[in-house]
N, CA and C atoms as an extended XYZ file, in Angstrom:
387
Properties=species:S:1:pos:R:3:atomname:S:1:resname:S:1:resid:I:1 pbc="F F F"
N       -31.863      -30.655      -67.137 N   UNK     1
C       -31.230      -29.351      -67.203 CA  UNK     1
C       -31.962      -28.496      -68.251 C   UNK     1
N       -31.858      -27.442      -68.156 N   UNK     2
C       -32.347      -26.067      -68.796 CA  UNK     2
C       -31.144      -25.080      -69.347 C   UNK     2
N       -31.338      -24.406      -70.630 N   UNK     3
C       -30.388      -23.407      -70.984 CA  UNK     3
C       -30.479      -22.188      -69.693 C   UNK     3
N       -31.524      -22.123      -69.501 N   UNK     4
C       -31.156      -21.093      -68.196 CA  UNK     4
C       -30.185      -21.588      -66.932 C   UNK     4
N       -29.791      -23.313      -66.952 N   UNK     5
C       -29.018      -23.417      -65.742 CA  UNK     5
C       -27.618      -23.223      -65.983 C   UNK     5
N       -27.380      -22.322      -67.677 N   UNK     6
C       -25.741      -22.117      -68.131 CA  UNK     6
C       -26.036      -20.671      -67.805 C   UNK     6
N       -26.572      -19.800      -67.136 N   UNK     7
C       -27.042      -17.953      -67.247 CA  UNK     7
C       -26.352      -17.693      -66.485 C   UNK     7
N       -25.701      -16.067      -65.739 N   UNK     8
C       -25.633      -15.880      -64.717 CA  UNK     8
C       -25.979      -14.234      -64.481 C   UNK     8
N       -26.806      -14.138      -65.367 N   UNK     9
C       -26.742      -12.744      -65.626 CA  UNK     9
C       -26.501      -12.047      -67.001 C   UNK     9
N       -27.050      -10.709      -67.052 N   UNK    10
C       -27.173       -9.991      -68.827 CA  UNK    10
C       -25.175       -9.767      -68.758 C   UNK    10
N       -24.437       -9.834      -69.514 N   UNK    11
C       -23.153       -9.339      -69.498 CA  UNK    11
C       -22.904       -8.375      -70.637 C   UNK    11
N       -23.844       -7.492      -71.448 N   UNK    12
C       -23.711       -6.517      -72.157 CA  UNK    12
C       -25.056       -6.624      -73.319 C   UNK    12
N       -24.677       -5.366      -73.810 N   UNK    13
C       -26.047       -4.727      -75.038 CA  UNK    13
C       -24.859       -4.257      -76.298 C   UNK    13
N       -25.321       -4.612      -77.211 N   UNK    14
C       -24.549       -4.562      -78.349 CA  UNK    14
C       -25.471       -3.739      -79.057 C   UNK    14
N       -24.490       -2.677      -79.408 N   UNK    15
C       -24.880       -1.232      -80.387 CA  UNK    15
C       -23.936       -0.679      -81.257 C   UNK    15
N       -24.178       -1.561      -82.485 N   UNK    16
C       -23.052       -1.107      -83.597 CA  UNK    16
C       -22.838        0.618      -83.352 C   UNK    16
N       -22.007        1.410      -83.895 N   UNK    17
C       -21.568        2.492      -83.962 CA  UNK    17
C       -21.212        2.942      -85.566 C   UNK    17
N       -21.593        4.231      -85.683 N   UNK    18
C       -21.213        4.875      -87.164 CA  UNK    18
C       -20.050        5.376      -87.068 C   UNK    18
N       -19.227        5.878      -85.780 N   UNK    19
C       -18.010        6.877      -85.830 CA  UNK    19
C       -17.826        6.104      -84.157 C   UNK    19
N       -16.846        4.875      -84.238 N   UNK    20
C       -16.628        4.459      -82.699 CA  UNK    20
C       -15.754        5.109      -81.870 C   UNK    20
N       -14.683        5.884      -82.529 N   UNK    21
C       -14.305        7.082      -81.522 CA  UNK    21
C       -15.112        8.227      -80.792 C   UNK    21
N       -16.156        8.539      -81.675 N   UNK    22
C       -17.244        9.294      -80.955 CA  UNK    22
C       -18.124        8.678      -79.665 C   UNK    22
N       -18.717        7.568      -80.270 N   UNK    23
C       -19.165        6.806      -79.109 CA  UNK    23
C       -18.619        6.531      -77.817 C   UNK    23
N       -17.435        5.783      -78.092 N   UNK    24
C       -16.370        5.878      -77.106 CA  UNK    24
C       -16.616        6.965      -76.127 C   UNK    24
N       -15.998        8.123      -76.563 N   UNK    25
C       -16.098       10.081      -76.074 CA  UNK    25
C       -17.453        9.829      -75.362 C   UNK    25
N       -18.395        9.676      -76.174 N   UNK    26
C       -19.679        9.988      -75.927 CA  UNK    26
C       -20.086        9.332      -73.939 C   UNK    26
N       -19.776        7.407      -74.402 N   UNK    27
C       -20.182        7.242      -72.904 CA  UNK    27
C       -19.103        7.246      -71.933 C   UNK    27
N       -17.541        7.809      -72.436 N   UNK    28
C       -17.134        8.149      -71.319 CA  UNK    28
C       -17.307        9.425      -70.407 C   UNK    28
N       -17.869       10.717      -71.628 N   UNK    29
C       -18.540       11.777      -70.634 CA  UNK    29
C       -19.816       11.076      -69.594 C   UNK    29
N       -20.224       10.036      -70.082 N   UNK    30
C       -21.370        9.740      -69.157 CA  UNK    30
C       -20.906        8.909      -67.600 C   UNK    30
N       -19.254        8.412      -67.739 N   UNK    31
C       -18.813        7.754      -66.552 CA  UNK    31
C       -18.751        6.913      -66.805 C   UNK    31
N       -18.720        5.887      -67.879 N   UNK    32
C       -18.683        4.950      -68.565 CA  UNK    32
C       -16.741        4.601      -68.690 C   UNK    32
N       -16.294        3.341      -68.695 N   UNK    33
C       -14.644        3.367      -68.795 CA  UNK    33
C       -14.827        2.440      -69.601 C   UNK    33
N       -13.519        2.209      -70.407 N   UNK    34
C       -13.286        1.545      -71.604 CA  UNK    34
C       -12.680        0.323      -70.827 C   UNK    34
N       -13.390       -0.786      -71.179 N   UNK    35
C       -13.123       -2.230      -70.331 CA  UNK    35
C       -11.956       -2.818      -71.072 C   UNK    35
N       -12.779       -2.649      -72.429 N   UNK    36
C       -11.354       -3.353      -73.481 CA  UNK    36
C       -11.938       -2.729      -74.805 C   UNK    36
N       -10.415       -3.025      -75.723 N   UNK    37
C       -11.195       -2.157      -77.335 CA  UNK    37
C       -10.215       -3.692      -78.098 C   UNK    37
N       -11.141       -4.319      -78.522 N   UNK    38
C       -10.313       -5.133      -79.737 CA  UNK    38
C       -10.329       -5.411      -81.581 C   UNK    38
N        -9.402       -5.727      -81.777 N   UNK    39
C        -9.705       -5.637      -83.156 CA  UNK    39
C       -10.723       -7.121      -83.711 C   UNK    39
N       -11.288       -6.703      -84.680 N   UNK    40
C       -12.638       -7.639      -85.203 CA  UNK    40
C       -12.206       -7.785      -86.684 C   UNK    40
N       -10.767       -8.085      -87.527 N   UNK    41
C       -10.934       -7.810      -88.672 CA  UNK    41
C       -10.035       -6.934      -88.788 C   UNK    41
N       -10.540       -5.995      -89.804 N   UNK    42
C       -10.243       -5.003      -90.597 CA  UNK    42
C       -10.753       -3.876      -89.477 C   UNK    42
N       -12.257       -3.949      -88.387 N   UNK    43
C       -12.449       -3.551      -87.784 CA  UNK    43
C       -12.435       -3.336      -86.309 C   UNK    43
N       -13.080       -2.526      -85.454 N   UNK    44
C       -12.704       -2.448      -83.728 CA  UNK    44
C       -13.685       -2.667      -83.249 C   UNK    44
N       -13.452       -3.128      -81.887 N   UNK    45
C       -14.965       -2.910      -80.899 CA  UNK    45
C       -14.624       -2.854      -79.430 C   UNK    45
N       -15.307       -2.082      -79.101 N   UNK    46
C       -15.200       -1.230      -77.877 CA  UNK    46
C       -16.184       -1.679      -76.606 C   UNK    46
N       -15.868       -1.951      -75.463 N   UNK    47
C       -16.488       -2.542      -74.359 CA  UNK    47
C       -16.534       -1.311      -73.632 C   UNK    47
N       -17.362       -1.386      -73.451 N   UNK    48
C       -17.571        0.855      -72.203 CA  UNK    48
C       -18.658        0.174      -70.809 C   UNK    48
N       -17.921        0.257      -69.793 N   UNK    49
C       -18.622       -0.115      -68.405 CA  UNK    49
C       -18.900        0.590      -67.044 C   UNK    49
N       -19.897        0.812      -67.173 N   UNK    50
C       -20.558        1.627      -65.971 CA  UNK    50
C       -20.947        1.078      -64.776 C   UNK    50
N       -20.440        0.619      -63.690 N   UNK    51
C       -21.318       -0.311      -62.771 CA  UNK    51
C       -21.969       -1.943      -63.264 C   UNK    51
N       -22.289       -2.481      -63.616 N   UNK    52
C       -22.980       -3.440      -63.844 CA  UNK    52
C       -23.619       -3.454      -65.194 C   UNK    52
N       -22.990       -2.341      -65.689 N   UNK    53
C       -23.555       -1.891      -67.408 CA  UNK    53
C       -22.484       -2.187      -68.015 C   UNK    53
N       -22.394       -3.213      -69.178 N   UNK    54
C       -21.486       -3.135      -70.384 CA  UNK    54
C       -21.906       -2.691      -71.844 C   UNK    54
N       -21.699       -1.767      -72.123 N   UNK    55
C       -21.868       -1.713      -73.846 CA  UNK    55
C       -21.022       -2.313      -74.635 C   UNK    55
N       -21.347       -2.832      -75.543 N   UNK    56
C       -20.441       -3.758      -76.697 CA  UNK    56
C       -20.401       -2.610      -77.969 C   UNK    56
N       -19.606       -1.985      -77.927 N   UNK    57
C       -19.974       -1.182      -79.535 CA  UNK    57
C       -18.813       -1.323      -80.592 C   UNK    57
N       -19.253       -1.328      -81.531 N   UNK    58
C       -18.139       -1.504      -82.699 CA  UNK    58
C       -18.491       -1.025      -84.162 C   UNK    58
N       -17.637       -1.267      -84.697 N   UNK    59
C       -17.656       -0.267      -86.217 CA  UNK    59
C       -17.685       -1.500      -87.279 C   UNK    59
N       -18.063       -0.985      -88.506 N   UNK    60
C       -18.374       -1.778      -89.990 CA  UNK    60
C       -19.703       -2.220      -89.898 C   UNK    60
N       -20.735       -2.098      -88.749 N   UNK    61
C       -22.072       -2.945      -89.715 CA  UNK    61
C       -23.258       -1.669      -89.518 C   UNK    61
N       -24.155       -1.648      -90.235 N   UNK    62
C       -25.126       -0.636      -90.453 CA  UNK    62
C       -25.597       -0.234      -89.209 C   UNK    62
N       -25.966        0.897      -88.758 N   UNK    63
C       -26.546        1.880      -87.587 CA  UNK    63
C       -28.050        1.995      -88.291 C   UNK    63
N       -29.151        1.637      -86.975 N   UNK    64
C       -30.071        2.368      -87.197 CA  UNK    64
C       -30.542        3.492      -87.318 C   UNK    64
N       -29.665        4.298      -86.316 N   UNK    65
C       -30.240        5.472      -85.990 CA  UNK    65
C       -31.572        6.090      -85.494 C   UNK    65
N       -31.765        5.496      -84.884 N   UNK    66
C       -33.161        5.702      -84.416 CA  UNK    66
C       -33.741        4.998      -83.336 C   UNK    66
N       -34.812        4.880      -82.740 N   UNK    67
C       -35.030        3.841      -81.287 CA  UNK    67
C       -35.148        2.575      -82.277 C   UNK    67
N       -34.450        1.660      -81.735 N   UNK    68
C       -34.285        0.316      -81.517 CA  UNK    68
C       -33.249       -0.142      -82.268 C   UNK    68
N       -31.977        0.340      -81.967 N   UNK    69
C       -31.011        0.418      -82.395 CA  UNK    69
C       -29.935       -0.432      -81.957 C   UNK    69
N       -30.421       -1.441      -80.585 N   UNK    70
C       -29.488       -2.228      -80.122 CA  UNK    70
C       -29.670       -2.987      -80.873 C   UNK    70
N       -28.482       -3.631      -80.991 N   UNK    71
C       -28.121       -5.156      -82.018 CA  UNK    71
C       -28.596       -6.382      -81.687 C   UNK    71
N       -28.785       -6.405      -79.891 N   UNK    72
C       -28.435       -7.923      -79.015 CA  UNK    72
C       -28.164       -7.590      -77.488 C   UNK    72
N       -29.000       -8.357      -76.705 N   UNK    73
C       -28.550       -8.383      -75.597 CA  UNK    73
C       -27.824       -9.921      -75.644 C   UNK    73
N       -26.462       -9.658      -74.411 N   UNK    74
C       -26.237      -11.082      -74.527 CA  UNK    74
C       -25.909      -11.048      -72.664 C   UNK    74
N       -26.112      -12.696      -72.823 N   UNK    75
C       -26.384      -13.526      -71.529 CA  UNK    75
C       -24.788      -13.993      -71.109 C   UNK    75
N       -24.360      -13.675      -69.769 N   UNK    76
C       -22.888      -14.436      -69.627 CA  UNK    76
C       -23.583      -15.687      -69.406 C   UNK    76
N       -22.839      -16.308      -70.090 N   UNK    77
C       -22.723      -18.278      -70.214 CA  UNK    77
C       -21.679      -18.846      -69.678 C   UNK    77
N       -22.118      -19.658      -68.298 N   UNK    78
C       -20.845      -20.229      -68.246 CA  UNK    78
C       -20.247      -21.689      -68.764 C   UNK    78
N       -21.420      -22.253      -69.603 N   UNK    79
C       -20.581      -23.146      -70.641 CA  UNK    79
C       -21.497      -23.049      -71.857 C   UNK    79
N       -20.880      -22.472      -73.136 N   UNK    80
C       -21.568      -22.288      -74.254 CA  UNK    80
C       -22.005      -23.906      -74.997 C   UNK    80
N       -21.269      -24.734      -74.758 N   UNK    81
C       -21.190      -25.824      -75.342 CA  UNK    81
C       -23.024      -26.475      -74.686 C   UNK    81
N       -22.704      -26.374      -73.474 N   UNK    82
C       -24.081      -27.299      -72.972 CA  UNK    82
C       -25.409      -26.655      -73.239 C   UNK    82
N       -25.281      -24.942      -72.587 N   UNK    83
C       -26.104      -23.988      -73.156 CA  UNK    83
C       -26.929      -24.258      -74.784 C   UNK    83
N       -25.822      -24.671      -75.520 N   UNK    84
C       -26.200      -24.556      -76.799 CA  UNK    84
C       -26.891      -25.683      -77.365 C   UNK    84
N       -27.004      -26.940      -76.476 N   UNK    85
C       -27.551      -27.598      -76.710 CA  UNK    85
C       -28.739      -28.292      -76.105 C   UNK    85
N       -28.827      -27.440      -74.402 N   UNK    86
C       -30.290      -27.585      -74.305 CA  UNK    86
C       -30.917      -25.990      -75.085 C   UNK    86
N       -30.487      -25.265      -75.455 N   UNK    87
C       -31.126      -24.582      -76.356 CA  UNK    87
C       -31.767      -25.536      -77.512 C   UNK    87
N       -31.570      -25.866      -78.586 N   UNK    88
C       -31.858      -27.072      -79.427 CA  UNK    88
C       -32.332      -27.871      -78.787 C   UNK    88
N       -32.208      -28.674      -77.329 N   UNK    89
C       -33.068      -29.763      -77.359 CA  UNK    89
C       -34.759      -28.804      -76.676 C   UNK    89
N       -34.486      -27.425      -76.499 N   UNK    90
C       -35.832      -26.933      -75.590 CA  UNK    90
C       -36.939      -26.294      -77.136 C   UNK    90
N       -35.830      -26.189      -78.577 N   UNK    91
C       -36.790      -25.987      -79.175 CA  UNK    91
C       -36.386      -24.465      -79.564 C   UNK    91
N       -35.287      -23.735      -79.079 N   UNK    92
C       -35.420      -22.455      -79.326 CA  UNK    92
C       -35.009      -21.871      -80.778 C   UNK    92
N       -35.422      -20.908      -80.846 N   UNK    93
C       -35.470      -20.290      -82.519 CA  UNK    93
C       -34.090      -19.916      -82.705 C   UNK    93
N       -32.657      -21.149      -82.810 N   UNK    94
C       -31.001      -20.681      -83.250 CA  UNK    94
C       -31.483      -19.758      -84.305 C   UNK    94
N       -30.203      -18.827      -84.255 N   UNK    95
C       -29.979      -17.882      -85.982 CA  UNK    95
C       -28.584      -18.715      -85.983 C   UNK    95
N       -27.723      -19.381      -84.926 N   UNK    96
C       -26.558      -19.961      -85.642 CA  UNK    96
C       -26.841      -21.391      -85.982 C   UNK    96
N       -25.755      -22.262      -86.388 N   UNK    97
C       -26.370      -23.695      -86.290 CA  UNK    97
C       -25.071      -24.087      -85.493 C   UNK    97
N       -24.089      -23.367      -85.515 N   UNK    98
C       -22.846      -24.132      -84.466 CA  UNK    98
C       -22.283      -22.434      -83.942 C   UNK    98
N       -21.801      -23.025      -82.805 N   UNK    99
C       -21.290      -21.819      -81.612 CA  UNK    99
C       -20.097      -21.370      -82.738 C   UNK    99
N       -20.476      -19.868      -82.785 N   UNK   100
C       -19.472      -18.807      -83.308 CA  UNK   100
C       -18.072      -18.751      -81.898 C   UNK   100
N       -17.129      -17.966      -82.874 N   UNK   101
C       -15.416      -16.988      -82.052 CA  UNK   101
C       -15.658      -16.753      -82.493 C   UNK   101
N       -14.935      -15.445      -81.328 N   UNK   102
C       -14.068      -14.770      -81.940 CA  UNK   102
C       -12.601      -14.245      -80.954 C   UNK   102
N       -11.853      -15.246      -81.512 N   UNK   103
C       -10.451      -15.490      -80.992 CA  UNK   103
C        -9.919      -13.857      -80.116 C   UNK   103
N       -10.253      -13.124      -80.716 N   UNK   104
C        -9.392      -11.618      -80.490 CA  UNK   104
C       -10.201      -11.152      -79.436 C   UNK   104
N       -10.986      -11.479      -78.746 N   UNK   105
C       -11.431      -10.874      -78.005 CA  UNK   105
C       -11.628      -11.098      -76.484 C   UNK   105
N       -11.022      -10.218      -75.527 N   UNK   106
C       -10.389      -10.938      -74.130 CA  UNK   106
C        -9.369      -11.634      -74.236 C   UNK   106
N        -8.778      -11.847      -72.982 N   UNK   107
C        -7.478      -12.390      -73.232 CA  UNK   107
C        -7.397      -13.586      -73.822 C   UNK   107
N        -8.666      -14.104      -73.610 N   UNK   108
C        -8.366      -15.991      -74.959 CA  UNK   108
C        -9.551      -16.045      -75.439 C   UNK   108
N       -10.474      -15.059      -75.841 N   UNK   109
C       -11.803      -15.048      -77.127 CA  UNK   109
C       -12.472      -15.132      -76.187 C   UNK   109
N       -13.666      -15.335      -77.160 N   UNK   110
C       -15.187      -15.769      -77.025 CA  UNK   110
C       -15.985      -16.655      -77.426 C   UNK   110
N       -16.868      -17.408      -77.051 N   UNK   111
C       -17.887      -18.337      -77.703 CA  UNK   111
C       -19.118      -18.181      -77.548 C   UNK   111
N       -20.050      -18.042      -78.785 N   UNK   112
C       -21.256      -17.472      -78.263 CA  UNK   112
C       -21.968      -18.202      -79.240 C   UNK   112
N       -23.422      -18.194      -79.320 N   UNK   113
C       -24.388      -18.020      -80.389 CA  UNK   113
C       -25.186      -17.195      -80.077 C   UNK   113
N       -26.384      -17.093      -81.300 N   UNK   114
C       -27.565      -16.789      -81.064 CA  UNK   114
C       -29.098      -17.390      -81.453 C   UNK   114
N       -30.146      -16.474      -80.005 N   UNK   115
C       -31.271      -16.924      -80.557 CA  UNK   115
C       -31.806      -16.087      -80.865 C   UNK   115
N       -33.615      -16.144      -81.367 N   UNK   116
C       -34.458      -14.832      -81.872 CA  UNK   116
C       -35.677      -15.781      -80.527 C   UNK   116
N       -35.856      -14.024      -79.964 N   UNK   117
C       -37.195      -14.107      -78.838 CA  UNK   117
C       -38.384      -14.057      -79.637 C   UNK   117
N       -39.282      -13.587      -79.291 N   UNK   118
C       -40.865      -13.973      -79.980 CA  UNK   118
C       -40.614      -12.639      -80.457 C   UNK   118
N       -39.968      -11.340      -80.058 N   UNK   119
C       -40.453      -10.190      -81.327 CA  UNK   119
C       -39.128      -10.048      -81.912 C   UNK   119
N       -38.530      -11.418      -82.769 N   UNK   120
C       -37.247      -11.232      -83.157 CA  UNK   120
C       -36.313      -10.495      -82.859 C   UNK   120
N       -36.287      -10.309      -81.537 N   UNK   121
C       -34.887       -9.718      -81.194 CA  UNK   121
C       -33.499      -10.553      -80.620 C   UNK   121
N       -32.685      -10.076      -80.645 N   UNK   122
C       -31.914      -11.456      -80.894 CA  UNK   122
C       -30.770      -11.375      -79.429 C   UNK   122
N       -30.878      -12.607      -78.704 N   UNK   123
C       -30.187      -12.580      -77.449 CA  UNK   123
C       -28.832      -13.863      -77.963 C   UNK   123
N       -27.772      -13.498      -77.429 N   UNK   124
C       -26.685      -13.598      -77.478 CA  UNK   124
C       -26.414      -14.423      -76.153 C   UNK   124
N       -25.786      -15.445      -76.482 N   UNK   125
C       -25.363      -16.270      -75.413 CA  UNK   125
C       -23.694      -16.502      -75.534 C   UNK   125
N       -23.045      -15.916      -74.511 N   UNK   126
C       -21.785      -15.398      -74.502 CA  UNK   126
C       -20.788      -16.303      -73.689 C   UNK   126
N       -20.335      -16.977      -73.979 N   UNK   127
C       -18.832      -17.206      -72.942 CA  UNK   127
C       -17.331      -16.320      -73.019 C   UNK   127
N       -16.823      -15.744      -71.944 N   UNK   128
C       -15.403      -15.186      -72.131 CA  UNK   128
C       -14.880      -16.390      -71.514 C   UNK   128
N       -13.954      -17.445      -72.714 N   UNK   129
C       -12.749      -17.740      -72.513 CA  UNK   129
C       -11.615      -17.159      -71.445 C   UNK   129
């Protein structure tokens, strides 16, 4: 087996936000609908879906502002557990060392990690619970 035989497809792009009510506004003038908004904390994050497009956006961590401003693409996983470990046995560059939650999000959380690709950008391997 291969981490690609847990894939089934990109399931969103993660783009912190400076003002997430604006953003919000912003891609629903574009036709974009609010999938779900949950709390992260002290903070929110906002799912906005267009067709086969999900944005992940949320508030509290630094904005680039500028091109290359996404955070993460992430991969729907349909089992993070196995995923995560032919990841490690294929050699890939973890930034976690054990699968992150986050309980609040969807109706019973999430489980994800991450890796870094060859120009350190960092893909997200996602399960919705």
């Amino acid at each position: 087996m291969a981490v690609s035989d847990y894939i089934t497809g990109i399931q969103h792009v993660g783009i912190p936000s400076a003002d997430l009510d604006k953003t919000i506004e912003f891609y629903e003038s574009l036709g974009f609908d609010q999938a779900g908004l949950f709390k992260n904390g002290a903070n929110r994050c906002a799912f906005m879906r267009l067709g086969n497009l999900t944005i992940e956006t949320w508030e509290g961590d630094p904005t680039a502002k500028k091109a290359g401003a996404i955070n993460h693409i992430s991969l729907n996983t349909t089992d993070v557990d196995k995923a995560f470990a032919e990841a490690k046995k294929q050699g890939l560059n973890l930034v976690d060392k054990e699968i992150q939650s986050i309980p609040s999000f969807w109706k019973k959380g999430i489980r994800f990690f991450n890796i870094l690709g060859p120009n350190q950008e960092t893909i997200e391997f996602c399960q919705i619970l």
